[in-house]
LUMKEBA-109420 format. One line per 8 residues: their letters; for each residue x negated, z, y of C-alpha. Coordinates in Angstrom, 1 decimal. Layout:
<nodes>
a = X,Z,Y; ...
</nodes>
This chain:
<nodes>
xxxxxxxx = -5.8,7.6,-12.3; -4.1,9.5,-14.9; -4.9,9.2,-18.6; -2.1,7.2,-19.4; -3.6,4.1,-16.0; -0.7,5.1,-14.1; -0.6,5.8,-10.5; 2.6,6.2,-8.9
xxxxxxxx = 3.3,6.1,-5.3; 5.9,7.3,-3.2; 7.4,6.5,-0.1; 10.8,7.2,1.6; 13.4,5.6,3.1; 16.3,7.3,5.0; 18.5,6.7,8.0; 17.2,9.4,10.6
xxxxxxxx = 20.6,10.5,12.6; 18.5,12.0,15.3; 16.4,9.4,16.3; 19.1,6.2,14.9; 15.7,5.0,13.3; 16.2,3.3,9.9; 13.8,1.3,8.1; 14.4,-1.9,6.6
xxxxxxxx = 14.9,-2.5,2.8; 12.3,-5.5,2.9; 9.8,-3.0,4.2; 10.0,-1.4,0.2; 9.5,-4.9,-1.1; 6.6,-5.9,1.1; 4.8,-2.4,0.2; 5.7,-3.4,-3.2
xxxxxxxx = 3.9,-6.3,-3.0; 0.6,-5.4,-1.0; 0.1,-2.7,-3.7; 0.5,-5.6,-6.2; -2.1,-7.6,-4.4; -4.6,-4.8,-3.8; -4.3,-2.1,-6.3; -5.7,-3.2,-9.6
xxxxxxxx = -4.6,-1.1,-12.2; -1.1,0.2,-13.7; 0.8,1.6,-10.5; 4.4,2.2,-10.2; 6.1,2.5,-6.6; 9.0,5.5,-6.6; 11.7,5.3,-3.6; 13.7,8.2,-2.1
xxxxxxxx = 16.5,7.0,-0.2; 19.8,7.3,0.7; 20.3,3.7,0.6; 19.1,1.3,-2.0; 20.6,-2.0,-1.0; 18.4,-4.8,-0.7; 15.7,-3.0,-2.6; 13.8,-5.0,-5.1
xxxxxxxx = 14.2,-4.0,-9.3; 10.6,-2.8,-9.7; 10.8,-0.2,-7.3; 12.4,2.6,-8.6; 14.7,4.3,-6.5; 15.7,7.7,-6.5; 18.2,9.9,-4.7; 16.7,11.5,-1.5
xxxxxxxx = 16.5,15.6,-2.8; 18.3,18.0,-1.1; 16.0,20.5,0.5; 15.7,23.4,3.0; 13.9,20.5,5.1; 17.0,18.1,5.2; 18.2,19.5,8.4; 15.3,19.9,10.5
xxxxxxxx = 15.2,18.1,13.9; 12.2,16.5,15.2; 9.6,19.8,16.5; 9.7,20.3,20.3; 5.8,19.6,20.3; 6.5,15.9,19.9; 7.8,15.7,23.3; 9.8,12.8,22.1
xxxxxxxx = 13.0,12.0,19.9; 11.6,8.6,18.5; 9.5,10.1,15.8; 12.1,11.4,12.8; 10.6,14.5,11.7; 9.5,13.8,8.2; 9.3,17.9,7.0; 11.2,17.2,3.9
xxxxxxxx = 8.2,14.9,2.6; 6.3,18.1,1.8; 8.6,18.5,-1.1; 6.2,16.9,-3.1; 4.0,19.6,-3.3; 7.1,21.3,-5.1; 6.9,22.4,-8.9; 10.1,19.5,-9.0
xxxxxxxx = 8.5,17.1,-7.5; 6.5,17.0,-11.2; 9.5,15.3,-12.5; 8.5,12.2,-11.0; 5.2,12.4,-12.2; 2.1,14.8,-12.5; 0.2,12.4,-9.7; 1.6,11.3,-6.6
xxxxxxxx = 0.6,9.3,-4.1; 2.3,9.9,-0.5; 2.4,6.7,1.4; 3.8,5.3,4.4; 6.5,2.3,4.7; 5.1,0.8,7.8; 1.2,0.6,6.2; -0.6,-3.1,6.1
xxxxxxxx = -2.6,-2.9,3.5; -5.7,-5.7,3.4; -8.3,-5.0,0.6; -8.9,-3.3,-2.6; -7.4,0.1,-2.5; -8.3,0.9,-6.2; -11.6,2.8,-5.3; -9.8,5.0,-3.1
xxxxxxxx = -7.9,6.5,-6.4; -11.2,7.2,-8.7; -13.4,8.6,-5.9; -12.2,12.2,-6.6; -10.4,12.1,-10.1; -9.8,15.1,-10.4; -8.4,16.4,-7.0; -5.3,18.4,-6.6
xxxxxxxx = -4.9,16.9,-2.7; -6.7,14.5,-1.1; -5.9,13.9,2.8; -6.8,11.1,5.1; -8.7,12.7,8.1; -11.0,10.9,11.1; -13.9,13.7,10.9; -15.7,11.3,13.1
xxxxxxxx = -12.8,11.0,16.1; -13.4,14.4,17.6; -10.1,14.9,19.1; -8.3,14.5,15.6; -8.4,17.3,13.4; -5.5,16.7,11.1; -4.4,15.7,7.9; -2.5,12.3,8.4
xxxxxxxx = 0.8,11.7,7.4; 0.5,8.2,6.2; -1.1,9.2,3.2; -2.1,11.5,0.7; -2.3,12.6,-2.8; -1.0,15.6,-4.6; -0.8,17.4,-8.0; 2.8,18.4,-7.5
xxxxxxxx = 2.7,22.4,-8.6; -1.0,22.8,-7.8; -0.3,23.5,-4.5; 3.2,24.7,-4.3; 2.6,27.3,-1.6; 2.3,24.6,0.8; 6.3,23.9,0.2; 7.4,27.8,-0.6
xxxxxxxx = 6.1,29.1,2.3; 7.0,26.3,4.7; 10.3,28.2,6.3; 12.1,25.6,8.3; 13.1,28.9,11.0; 9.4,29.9,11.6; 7.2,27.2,10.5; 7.2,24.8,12.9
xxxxxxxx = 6.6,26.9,16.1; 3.5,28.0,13.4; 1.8,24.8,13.0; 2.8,24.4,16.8; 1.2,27.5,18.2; -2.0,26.3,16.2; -1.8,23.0,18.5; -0.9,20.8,15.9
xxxxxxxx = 1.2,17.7,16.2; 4.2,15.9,14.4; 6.1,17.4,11.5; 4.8,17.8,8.1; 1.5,16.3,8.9; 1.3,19.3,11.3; 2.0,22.1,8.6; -0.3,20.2,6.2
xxxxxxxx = -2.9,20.5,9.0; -2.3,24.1,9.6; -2.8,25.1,6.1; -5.2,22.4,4.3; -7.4,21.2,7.0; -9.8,20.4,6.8; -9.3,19.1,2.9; -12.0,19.9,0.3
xxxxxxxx = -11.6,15.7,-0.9; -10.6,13.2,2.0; -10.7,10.0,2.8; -11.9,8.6,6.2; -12.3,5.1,8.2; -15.9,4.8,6.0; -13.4,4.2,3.4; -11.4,2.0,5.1
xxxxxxxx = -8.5,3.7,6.5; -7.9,3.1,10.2; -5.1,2.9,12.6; -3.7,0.3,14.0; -4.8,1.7,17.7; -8.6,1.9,16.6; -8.5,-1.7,16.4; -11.3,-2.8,19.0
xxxxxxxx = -9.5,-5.4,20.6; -5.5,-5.9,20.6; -4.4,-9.2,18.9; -8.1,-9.5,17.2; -7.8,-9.0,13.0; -9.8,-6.0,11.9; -13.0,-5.6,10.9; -14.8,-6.0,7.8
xxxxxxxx = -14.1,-3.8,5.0; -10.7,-1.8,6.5; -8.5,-1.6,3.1; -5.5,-0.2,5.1; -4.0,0.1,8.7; -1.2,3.0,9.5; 1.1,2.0,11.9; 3.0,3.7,14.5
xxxxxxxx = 6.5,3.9,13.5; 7.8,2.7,17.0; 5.8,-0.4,16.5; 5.4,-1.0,12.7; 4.6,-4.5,11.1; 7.6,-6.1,10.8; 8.1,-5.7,14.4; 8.0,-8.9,16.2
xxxxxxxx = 6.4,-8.0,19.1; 3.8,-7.0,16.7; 3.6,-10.0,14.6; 3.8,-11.9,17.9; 0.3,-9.8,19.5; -1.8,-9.5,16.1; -0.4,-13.4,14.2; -3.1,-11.9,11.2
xxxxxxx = -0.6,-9.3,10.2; 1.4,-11.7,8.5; -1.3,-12.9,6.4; -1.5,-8.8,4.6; 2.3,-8.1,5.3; 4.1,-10.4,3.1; 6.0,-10.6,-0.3
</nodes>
């Protein structure tokens, strides 16, 4: 947490022409409110969008930036047009990115969150990144996309060397999945300071049995974007969602 108690987290919202995917403006005001519930200490929740109808006052919403990413289609890797490729989130790591603030927290729309999240901010106070990673699921060695921290500037490389001509086919060469969580991988992995499930972090697939809530102690569950929260088949399969994602 930052001298001043804040933490601010980011997440985006756009339309993604190439996939016709667009997230929903109450899935900002839920995440709003889960982070309200669960992190206990000053936080503010930053929103870049090209649309902010619908979205609640206390977010505070700011005009998606226009970046070399902008234009990238999803990478051939995914096999699949349903995942929006998601490069221009590395723009945080971006000397601008600063102007938001000096600490950043990268976070996914379609997260439940359950339990306190507030130790997961002061375990490594002084980190310039911190990436959530499953060391102990052998076939996963990544950085995940659905969250992370950054110092924007102390790792600007990350963003001034990504070159939307050549790295992608990079990251891909290297075996690496997705978008930016597959340049992140490439370059950062495995991540000096990361968090893991044995702080809580899981995905919704690593639930042992469908339709059963989660175990004890699991502070947050990243959702696939096909089948996030809100969803209602989802809602309808695990009824327990609704009791984390609500206003």
């Amino acid at each position: 947490v930052m001298a001043d108690g804040m933490l601010t987290f980011v997440t985006w919202k756009w339309h993604d022409a190439e996939s016709g995917r667009t997230f929903p403006a109450e899935a900002v005001n839920v995440l709003y409110a889960m982070l309200a519930r669960q992190y206990h200490a000053p936080f503010a929740l930053v929103c870049l969008t090209d649309d902010v109808q619908g979205i609640r006052p206390e977010v505070r919403c700011i005009t998606l930036p226009r970046t070399k990413a902008d234009a990238l289609p999803s990478p051939h890797n995914t096999g699949s047009k349903i995942f929006p490729a998601c490069y221009r989130r590395l723009w945080l790591f971006s000397e601008e990115a600063r102007a938001i603030d000096d600490r950043l927290v990268n976070i996914d729309l379609d997260v439940i969150i359950l339990n306190d999240i507030t130790p997961l901010f002061t375990k490594y106070p002084d980190a310039d990144f911190i990436g959530w990673c499953a060391v102990d699921r052998f076939t996963w060695h990544k950085i995940a996309g659905g969250m992370w921290l950054i110092r924007p500037g102390a790792l600007a490389y990350i963003w001034e060397e990504f070159d939307p001509h050549t790295s992608p086919a990079e990251s891909h060469a290297a075996g690496l999945m997705g978008s930016d969580q597959a340049w992140l991988s490439y370059r950062l992995y495995p991540p000096k300071c990361q968090w893991t499930a044995t702080d809580g972090l899981i995905k919704y697939g690593w639930i042992p049995k469908a339709g059963q809530p989660p175990p004890q102690g699991i502070r947050m569950i990243f959702t696939n974007g096909t089948a996030p929260p809100w969803a209602e088949h989802m809602q309808r399969g695990s009824p327990w969602i609704r009791n984390y994602w609500k206003l």
